[in-house]
N, CA, C and O of each residue as an XYZ file, in Angstrom:
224
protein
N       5.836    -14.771     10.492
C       4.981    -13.906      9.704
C       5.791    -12.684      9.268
O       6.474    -12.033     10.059
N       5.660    -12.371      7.784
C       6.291    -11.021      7.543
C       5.432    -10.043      7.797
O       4.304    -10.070      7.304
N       5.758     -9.257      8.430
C       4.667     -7.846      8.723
C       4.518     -6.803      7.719
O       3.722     -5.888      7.932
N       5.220     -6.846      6.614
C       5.418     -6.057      5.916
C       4.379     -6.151      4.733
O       3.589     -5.264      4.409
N       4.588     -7.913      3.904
C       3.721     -8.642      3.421
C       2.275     -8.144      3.814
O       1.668     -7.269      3.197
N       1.695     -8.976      5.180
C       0.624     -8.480      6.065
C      -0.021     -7.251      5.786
O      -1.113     -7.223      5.217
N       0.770     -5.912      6.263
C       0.130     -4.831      5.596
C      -0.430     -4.528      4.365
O      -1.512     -4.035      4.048
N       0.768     -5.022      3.577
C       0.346     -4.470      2.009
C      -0.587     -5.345      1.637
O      -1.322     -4.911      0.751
N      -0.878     -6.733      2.110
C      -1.397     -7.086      1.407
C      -3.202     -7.274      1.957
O      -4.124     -7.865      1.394
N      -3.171     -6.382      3.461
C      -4.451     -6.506      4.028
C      -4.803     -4.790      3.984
O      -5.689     -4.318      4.696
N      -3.953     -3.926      3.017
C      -4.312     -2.936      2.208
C      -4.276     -2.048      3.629
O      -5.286     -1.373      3.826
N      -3.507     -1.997      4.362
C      -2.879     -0.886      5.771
C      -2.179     -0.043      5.245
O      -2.220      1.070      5.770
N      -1.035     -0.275      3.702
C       0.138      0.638      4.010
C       0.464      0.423      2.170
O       0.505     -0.668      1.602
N       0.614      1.430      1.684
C       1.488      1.483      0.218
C       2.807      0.643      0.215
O       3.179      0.054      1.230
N       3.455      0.610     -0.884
C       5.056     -0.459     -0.853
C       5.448      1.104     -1.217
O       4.575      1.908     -1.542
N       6.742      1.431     -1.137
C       7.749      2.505     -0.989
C       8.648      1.961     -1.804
O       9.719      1.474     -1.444
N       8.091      2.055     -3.310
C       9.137      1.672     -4.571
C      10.789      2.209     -4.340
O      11.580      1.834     -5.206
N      11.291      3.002     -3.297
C      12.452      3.330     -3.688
C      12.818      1.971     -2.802
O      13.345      1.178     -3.583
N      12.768      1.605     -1.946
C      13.291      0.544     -0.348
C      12.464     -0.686     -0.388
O      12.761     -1.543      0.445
N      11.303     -0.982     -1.346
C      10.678     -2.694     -1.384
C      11.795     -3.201     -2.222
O      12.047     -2.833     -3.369
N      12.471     -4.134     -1.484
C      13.307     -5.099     -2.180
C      12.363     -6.364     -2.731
O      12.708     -7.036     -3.704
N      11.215     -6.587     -2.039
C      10.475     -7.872     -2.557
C       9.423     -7.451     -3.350
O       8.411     -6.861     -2.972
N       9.701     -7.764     -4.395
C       9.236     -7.301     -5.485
C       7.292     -8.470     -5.254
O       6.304     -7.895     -5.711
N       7.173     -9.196     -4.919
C       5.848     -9.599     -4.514
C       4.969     -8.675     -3.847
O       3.758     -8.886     -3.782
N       5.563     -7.588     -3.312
C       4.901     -6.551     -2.444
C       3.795     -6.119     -3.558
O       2.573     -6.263     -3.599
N       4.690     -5.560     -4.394
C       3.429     -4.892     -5.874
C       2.528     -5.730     -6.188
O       1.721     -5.000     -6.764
N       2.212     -6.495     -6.204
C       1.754     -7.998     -7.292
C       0.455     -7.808     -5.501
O      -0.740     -7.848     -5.795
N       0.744     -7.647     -4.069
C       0.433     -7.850     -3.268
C      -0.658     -6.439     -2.945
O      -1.750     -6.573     -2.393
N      -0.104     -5.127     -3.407
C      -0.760     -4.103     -3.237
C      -1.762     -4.325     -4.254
O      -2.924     -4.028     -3.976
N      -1.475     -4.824     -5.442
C      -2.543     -4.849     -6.317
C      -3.358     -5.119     -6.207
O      -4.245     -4.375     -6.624
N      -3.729     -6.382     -5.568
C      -4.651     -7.071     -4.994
C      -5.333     -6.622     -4.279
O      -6.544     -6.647     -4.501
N      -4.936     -6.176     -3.414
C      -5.494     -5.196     -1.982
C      -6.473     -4.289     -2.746
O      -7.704     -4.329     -2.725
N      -5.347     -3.146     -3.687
C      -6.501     -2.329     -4.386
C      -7.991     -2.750     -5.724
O      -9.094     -2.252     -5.949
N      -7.373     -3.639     -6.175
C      -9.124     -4.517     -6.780
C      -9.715     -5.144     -5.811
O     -10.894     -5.313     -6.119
N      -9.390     -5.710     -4.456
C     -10.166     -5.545     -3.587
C     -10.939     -4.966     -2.731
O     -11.714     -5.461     -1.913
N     -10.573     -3.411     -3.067
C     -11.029     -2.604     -2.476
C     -10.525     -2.558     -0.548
O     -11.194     -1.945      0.284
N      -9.213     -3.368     -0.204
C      -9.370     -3.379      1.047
C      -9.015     -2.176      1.976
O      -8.358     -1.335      1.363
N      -9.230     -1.889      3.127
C      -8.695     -0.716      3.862
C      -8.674      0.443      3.581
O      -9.778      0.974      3.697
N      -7.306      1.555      3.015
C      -7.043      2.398      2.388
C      -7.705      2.186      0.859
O      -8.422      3.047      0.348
N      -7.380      0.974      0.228
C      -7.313      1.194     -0.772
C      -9.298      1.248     -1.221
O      -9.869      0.998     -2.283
N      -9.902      1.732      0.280
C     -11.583      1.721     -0.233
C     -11.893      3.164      0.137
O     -12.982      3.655     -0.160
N     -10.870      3.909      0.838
C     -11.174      5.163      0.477
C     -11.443      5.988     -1.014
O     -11.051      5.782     -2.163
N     -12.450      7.184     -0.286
C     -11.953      7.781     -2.483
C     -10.516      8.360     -2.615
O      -9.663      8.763     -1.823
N     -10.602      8.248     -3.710
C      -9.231      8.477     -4.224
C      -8.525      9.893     -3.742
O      -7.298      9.964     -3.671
N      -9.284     10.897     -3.451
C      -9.203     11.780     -3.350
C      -8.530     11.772     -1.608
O      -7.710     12.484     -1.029
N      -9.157     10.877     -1.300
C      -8.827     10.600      0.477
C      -7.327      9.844      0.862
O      -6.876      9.602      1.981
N      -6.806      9.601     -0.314
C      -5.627      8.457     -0.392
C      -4.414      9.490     -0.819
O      -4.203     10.167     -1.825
N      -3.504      9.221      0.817
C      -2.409     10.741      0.020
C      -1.437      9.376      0.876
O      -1.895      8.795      1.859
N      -0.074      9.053      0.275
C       0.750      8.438      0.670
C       1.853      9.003      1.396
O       2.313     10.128      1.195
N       2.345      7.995      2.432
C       2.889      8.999      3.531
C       4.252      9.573      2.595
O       4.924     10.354      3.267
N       4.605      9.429      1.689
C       6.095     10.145      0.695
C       5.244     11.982      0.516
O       5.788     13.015      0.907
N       4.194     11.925      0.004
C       3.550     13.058     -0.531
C       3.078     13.604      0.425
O       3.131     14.822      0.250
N       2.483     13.255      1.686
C       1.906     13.710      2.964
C       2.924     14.186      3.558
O       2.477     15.078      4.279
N       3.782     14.138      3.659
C       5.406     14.692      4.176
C       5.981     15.904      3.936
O       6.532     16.745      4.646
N       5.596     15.753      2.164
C       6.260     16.911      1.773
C       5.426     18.177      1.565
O       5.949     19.226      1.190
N       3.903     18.040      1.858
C       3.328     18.856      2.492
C       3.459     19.727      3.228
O       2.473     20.330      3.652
């Protein structure tokens, strides 16, 4: 099992466009978010990604 896959695609964790080498990740988050799963069913307003939460 890839764990990485898993997350993104059961909507746990954003892909980190600088370091996703597998480009299926996106195609995988997408999904997640028209599904509304996990994170991606918070409001929008509630959704801060850990890159931007950092530099906080």
């Amino acid at each position: 099992m890839n764990i990485n896959r898993y997350m993104v695609e059961s909507g746990s964790c954003w892909v980190y466009p600088l370091y996703a080498k597998d480009q299926d990740l996106f195609k995988l988050q997408s999904e997640a978010q028209t599904a509304e799963r996990r994170l991606w069913r918070l409001p929008e307003n509630g959704r801060v990604p850990p890159w931007e939460w950092r530099r906080r």
